[in-house]
C-alpha positions as CSV (number, residue, x, y, z in Angstrom):
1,X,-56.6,-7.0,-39.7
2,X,-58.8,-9.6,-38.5
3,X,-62.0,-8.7,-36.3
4,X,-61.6,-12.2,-34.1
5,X,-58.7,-13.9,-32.3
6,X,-58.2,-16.4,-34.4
7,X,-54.6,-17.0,-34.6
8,X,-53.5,-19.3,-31.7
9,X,-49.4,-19.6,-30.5
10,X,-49.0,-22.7,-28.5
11,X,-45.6,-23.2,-26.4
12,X,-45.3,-26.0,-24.2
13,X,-43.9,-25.8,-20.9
14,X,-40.3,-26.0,-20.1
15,X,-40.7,-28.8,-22.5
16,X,-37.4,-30.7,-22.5
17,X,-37.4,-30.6,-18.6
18,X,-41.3,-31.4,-18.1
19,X,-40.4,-34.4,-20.4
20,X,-37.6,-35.5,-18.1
21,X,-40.1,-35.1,-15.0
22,X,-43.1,-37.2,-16.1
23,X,-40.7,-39.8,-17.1
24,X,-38.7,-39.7,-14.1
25,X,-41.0,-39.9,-11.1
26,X,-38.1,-39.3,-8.5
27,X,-37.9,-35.8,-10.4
28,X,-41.3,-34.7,-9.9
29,X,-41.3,-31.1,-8.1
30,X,-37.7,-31.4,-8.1
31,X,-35.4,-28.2,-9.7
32,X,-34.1,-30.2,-13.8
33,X,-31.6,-29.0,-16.2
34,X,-31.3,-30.5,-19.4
35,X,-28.4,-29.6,-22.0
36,X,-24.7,-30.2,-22.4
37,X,-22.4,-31.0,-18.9
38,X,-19.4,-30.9,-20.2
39,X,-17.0,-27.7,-19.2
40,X,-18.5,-25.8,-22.3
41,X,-22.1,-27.1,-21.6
42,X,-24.9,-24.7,-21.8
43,X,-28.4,-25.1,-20.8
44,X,-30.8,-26.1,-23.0
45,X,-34.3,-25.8,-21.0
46,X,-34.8,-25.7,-17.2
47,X,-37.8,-27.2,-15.2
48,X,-39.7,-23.6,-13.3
49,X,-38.4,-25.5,-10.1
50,X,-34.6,-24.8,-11.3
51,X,-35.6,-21.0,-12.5
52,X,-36.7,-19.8,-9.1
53,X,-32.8,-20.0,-8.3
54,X,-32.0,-17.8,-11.2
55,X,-30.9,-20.6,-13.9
56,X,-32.4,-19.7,-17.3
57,X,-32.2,-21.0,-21.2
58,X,-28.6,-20.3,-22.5
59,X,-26.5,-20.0,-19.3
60,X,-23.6,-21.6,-19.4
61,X,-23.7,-25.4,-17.4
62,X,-20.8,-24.0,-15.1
63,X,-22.6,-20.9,-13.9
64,X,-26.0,-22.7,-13.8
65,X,-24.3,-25.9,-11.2
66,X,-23.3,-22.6,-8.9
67,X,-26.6,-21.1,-8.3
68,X,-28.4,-24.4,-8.1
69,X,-26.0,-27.4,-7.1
70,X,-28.7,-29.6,-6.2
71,X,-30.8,-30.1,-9.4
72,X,-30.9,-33.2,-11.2
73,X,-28.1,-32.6,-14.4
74,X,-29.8,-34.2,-17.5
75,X,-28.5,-34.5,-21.0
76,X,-31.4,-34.4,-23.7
77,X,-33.1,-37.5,-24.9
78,X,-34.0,-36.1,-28.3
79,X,-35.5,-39.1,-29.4
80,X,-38.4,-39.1,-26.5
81,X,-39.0,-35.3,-27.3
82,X,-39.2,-35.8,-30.9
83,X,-41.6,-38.7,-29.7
84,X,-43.8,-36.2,-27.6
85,X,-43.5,-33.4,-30.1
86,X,-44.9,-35.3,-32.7
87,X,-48.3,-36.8,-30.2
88,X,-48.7,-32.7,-29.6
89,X,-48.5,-31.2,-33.1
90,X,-51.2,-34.2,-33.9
91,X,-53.6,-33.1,-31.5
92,X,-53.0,-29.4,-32.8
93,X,-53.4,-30.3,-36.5
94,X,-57.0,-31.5,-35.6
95,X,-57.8,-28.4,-34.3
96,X,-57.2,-26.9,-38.1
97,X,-55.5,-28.0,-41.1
98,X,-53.3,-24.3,-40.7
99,X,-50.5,-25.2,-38.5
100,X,-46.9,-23.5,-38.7
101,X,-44.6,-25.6,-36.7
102,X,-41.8,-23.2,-35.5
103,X,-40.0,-26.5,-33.3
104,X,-40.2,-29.2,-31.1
105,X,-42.9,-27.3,-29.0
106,X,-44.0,-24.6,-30.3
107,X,-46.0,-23.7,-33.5
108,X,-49.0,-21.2,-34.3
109,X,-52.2,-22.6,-35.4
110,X,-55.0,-20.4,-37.6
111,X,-58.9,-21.3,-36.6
112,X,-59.9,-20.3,-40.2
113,X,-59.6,-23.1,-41.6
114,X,-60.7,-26.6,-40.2
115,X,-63.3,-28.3,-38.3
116,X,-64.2,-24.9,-36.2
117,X,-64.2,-22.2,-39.4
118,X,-67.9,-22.3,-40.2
119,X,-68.9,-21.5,-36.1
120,X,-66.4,-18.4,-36.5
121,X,-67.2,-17.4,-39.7
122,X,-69.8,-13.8,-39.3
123,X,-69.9,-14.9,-35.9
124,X,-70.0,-11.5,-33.4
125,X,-66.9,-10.5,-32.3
126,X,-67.9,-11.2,-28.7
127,X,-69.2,-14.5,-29.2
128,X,-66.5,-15.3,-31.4
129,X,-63.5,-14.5,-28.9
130,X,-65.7,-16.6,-26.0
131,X,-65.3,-19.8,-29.1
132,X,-61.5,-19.2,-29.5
133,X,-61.2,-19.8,-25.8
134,X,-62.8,-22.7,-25.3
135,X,-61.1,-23.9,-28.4
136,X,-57.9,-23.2,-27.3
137,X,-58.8,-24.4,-23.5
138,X,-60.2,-27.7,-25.1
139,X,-56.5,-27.9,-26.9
140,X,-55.0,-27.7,-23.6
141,X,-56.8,-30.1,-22.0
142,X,-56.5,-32.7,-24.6
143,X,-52.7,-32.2,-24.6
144,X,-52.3,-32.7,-20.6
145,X,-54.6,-35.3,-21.0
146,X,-53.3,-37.5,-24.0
147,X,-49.0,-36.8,-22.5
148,X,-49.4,-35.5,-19.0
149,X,-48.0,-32.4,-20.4
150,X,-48.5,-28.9,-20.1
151,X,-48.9,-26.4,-22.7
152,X,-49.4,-22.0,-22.9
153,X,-51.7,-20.3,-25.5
154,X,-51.4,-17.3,-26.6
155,X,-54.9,-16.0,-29.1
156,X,-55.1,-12.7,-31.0
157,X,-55.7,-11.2,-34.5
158,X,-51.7,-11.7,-35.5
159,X,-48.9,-14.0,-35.2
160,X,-47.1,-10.9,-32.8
161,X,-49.8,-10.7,-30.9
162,X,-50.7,-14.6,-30.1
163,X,-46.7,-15.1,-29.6
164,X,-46.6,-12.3,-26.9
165,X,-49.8,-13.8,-25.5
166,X,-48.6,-16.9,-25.1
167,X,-45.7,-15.6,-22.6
168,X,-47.7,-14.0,-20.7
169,X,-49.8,-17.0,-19.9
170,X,-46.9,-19.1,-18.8
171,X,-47.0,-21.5,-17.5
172,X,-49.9,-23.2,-18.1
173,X,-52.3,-20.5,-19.1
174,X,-54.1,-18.9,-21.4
175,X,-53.8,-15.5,-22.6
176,X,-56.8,-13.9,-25.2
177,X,-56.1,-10.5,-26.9
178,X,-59.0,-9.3,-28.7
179,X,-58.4,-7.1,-31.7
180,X,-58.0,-3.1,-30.6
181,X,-56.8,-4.2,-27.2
182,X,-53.0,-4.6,-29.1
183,X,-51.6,-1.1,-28.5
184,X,-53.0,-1.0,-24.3
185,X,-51.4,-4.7,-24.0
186,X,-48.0,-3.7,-26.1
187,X,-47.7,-0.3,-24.3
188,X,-46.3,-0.8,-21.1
189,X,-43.9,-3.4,-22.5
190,X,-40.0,-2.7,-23.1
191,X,-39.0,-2.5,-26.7
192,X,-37.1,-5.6,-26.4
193,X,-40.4,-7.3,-26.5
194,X,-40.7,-6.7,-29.9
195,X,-39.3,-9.7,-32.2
196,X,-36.2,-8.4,-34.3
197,X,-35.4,-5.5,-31.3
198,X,-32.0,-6.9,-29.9
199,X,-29.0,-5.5,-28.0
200,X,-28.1,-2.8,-30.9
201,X,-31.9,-1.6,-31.6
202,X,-32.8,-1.1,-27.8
203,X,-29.6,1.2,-27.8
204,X,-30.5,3.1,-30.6
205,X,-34.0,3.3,-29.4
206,X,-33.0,4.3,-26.1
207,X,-30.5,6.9,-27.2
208,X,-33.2,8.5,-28.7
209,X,-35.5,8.5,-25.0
210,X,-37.5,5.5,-26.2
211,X,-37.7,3.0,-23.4
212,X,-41.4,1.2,-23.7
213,X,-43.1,0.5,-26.7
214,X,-45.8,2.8,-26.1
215,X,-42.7,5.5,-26.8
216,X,-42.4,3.7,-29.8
217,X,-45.6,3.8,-31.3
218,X,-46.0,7.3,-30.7
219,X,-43.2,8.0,-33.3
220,X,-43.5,8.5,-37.0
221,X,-42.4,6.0,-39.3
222,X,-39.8,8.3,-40.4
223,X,-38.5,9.1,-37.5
224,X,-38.0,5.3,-36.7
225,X,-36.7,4.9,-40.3
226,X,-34.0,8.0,-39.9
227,X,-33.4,5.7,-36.2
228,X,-32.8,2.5,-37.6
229,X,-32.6,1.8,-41.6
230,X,-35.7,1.7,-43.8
231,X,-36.5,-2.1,-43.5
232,X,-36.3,-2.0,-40.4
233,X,-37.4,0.8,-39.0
234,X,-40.8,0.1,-40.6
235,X,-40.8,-2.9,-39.3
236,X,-40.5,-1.6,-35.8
237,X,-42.8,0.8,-36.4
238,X,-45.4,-1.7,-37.8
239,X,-44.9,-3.7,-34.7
240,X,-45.0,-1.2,-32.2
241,X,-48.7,-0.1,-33.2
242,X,-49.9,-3.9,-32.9
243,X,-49.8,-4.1,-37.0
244,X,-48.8,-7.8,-38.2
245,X,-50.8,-9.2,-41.5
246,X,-48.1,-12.3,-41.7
247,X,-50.0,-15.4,-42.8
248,X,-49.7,-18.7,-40.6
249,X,-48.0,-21.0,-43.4
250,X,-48.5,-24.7,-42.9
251,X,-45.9,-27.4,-43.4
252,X,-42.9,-25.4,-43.6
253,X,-39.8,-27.4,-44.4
254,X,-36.9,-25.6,-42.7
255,X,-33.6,-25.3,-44.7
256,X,-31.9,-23.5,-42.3
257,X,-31.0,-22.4,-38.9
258,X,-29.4,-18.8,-38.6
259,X,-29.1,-15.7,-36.5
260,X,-27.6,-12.4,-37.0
261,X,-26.8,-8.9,-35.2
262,X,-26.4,-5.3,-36.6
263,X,-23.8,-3.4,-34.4
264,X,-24.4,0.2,-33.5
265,X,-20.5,0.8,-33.7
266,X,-18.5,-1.4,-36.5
267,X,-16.7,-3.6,-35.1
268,X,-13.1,-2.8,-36.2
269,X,-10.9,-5.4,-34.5
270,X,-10.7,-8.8,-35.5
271,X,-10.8,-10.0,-31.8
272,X,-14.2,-8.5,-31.8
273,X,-15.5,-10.1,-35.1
274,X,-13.9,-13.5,-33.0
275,X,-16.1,-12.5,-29.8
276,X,-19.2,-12.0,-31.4
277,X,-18.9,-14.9,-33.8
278,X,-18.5,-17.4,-30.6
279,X,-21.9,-15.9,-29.4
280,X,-23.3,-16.0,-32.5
281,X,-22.4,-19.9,-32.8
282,X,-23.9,-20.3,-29.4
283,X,-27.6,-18.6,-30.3
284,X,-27.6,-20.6,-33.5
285,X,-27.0,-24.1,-32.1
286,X,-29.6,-22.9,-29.1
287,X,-32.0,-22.7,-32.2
288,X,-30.9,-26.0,-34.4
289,X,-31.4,-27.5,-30.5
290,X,-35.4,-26.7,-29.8
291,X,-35.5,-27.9,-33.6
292,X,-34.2,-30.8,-33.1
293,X,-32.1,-30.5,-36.0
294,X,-28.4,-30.8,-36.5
295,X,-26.3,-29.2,-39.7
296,X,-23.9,-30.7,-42.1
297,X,-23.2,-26.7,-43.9
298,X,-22.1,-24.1,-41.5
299,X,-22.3,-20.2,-43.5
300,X,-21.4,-16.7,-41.7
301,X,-22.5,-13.8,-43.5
302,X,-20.5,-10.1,-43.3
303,X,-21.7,-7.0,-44.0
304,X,-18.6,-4.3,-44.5
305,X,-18.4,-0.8,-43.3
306,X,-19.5,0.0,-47.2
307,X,-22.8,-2.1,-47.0
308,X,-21.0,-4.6,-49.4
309,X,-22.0,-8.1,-47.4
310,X,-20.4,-11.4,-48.4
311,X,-21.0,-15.3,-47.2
312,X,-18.3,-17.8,-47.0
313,X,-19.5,-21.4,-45.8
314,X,-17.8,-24.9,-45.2
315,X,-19.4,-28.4,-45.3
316,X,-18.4,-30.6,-42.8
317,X,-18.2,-34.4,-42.8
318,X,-21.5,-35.1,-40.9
319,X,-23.8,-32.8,-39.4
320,X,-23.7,-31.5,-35.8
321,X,-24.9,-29.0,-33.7
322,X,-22.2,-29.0,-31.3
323,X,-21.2,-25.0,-30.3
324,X,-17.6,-25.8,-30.5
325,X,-17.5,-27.3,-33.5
326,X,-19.8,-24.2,-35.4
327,X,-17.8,-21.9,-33.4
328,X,-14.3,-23.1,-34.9
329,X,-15.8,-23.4,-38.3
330,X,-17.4,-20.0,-38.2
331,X,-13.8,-18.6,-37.1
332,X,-11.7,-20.5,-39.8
333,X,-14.6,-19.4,-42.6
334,X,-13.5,-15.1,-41.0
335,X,-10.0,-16.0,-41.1
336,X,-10.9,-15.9,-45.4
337,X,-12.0,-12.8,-45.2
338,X,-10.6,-8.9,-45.0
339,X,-12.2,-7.4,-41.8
340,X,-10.6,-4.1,-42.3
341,X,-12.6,-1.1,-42.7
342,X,-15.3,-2.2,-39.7
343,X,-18.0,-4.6,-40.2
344,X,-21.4,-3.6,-39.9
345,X,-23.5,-6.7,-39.7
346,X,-22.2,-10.9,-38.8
347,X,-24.2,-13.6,-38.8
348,X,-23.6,-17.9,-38.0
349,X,-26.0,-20.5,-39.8
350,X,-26.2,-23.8,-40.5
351,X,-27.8,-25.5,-43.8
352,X,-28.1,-29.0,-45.2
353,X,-30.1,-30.0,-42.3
354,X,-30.4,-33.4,-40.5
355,X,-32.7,-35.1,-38.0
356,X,-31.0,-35.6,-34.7
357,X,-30.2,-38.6,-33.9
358,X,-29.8,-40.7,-30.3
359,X,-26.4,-41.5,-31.9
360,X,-25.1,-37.7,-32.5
361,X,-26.3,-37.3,-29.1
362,X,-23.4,-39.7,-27.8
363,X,-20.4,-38.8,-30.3
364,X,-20.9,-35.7,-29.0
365,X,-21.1,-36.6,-24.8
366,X,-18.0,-38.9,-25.9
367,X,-16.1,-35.9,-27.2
368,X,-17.2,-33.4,-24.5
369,X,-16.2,-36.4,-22.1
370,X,-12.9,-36.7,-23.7
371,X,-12.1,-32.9,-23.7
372,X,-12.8,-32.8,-20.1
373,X,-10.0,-35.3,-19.1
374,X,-7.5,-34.0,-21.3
375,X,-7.8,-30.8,-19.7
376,X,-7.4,-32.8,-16.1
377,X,-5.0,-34.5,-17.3
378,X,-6.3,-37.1,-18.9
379,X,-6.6,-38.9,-15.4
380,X,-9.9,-39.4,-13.6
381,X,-9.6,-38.4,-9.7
382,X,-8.5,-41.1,-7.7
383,X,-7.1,-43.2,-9.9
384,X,-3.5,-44.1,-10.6
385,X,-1.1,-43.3,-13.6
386,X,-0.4,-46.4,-14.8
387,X,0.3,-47.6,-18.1
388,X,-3.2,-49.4,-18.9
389,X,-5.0,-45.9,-18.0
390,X,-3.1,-44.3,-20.3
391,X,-4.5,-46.0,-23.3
392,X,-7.1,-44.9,-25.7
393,X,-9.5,-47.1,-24.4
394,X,-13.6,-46.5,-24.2
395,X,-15.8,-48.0,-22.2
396,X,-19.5,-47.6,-22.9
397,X,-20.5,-44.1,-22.3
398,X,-23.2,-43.9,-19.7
399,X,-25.1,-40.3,-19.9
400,X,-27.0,-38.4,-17.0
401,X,-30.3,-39.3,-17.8
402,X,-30.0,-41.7,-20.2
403,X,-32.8,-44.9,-20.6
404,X,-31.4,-48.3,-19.8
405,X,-32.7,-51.8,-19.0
406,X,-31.0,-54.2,-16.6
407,X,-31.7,-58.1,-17.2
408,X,-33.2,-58.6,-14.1
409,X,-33.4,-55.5,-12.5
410,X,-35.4,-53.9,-16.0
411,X,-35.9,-50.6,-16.8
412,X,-34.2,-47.6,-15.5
413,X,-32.0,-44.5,-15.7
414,X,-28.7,-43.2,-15.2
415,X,-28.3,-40.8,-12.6
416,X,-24.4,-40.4,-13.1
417,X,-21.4,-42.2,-14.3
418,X,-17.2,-42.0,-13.1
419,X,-14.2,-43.6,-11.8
420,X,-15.7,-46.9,-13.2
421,X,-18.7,-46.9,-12.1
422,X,-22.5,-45.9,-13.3
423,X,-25.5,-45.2,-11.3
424,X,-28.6,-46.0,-12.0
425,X,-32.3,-45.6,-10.8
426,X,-34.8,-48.0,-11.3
427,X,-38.2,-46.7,-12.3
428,X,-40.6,-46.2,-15.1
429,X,-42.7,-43.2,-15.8
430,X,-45.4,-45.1,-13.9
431,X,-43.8,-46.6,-11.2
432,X,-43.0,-44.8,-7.7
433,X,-39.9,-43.2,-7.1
434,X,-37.2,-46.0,-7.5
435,X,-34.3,-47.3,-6.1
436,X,-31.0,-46.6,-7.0
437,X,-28.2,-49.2,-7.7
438,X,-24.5,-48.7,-8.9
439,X,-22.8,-51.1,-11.6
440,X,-19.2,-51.0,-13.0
441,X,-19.6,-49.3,-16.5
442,X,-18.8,-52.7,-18.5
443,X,-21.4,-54.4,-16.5
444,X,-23.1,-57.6,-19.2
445,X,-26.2,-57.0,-17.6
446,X,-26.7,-53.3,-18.3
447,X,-27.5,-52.0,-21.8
448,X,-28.9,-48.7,-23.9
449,X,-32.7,-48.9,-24.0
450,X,-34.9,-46.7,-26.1
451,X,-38.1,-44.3,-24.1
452,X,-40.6,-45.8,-22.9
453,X,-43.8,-44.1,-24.0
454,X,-45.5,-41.4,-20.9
455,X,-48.8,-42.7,-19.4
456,X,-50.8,-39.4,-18.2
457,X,-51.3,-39.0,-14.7
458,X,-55.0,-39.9,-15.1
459,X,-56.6,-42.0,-17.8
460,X,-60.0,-40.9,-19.4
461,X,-62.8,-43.6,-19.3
């Protein structure tokens, strides 16, 4: 294990939201949801202004809208993240040469190597954890100050330790672990802290009367092993004492996005295998999202009640990282498969990667948009049921959120769209808060624009 801090996990703050607010300035301090609207919509990321009513990554839109109806409903502009993403990971790959970019906003960076490795190399381990700090506050500061954004770091001796780190010092913090402090910090902490402990682990753990991971660590590795499997009750085990010697590896191309659970009881109905396929489809797309990735391959791997474990996978005509459409798939590739007996293990991924583009962005509002009247009826509210309304007929899809220019009014964004109409807000991420005008949806004069770039708050001299 190493004798300094020198692995650093930087996360930035409610990323897709903090994005939305220093571009929007009528959102500033304001509660923001970004992610799909539709009925089906979940959220994506939420600004801490929408949290402190209870919204959170993952809810469903539907159940978010009830506990905070005010907040400004936002569908993601990938492109400007992407934009962002790239200005921060810059910044961080100056700091060292060792960067291992997990997503959009987050990726771990190792201070062995670069322009700071010769002032940490034999340097005291006091002196050098008082370096990693200011390295890592410098970081900080040169992030706010170059996007206006915010980010939390996370420093310890391991990749576990720096990721755990870095939640604790959000937002906008800084947490430092120095090595032999990992089993006081871990201690206290419920097992689900632990990467790899989900629903089916914490039962097993817990059935067995350990609760925190103190509990854990005090256990032999047998007796987590007899608990939970070989690999990974070692792993557990490993994790639970503080004990991570994974190496932060640079330029990782991603092939795939996946996810999987082991089931404390197999799952012996097909209506099950159904349930937690749907959830499955849900966490994976959640993941291909803060990637900002879509998939053209979508796999589900099945373990049997005999350990035998199969894949089955389908390639679709373009790639997607709509739920819905991954769910479906995911179903139809189970329907090929003999569930009896009790399955063990299921898991939903997605290969053949893609950037995401500003245009899969609008296929899919357009279909979500679609959907939604069908199910009312394929009538809007207010409107009559005449013959003209009846046809397939699209008018430019205006998005919550979405960047637009206006020939003489200039650039904007659209607060909301129905019934014919669009609304739209006129300001730039410079401006003051802006005034709002409403168009009909065909409108000449009102077009698509592309993000305009953030200015920070306060320019350097």
């Amino acid at each position: 294990m190493r004798t300094l801090p020198s692995i650093l996990h930087l996360d930035m703050d409610a990323f897709f939201a903090s994005v939305e607010q220093a571009a929007k300035p009528s959102l500033r301090g304001k509660p923001v949801i970004v992610g799909g609207l539709g009925n089906r919509g979940v959220v994506s990321t939420c600004s801490y202004e929408a949290r402190v009513f209870g919204v959170r990554s993952a809810m469903a839109t539907a159940v978010a809208r009830r506990l905070c109806p005010n907040a400004a409903y936002l569908w993601p502009r990938f492109v400007a993240y992407r934009d962002l993403s790239e200005q921060v990971m810059a910044l961080v790959r100056e700091v060292s040469p060792l960067v291992e970019q997990l997503s959009v906003d987050e990726a771990y960076v190792d201070l062995t190597a670069g322009q700071f490795a010769p002032a940490l190399d034999g340097v005291a381990p006091a002196e050098g954890a008082e370096l990693v700090r200011a390295i890592a506050e410098d970081l900080r500061a040169d992030i706010e100050r170059r996007t206006g954004l915010t980010a939390s770091v996370g420093a310890a001796s391991s990749k576990l330790m720096a990721k755990i780190a870095s939640e604790q010092a959000k937002p906008n913090g800084l947490v430092l672990v120095t090595p032999g402090q990992e089993r006081a910090v871990l201690g206290p902490m419920a097992v689900r802290a632990l990467p790899g402990v989900g629903p089916a682990t914490e039962q097993a753990l817990r059935r067995a009367g350990l609760v925190t991971v103190a509990e854990v660590a005090e256990q032999s590795e047998g007796e987590l092993v007899r608990l939970l499997g070989r690999a990974h009750g070692t792993g557990v085990a490993l994790m639970a004492r503080g004990l991570d010697d994974r190496p932060v590896v640079p330029d990782r191309d991603t092939k795939s996005v996946s996810v999987e659970d082991t089931y404390e009881v197999d799952l012996m109905e097909r209506d099950q295998v159904l349930f937690e396929l749907d959830r499955l489809a849900v966490r994976c797309v959640r993941r291909l999202k803060a990637a900002g990735r879509s998939g053209r391959t979508v796999v589900i791997k099945i373990r049997r009640f005999d350990f035998s474990t199969l894949t089955r996978s389908e390639t679709l005509a373009g790639p997607t990282d709509d739920g819905r459409v991954i769910a479906a798939t995911a179903r139809r590739l189970a329907d090929q498969v003999s569930l009896a007996g009790g399955i063990r293990l299921l898991g939903v991924g997605v290969s053949q990667l893609a950037e995401y583009t500003q245009e899969d962005l609008f296929a899919q509002a357009a279909a979500e948009l679609a959907e939604d009247e069908e199910e009312a009826g394929g009538e809007q509210e207010g409107s009559a049921p005449t013959a003209s309304s009846r046809q397939p007929v699209r008018a430019q899809v205006w998005l919550p959120g979405q960047d637009v220019v206006h020939e003489e009014l200039g650039a904007g964004w659209v607060q909301g769209s129905g019934v014919g109409r669009v609304t739209v807000r006129f300001e730039t991420p410079d401006s003051p808060p802006g005034r709002v005008r409403t168009f009909k949806v065909d409108d000449p004069a009102l077009a698509p624009a592309d993000p305009l770039p953030l200015r920070p708050p306060v320019e350097q001299q």
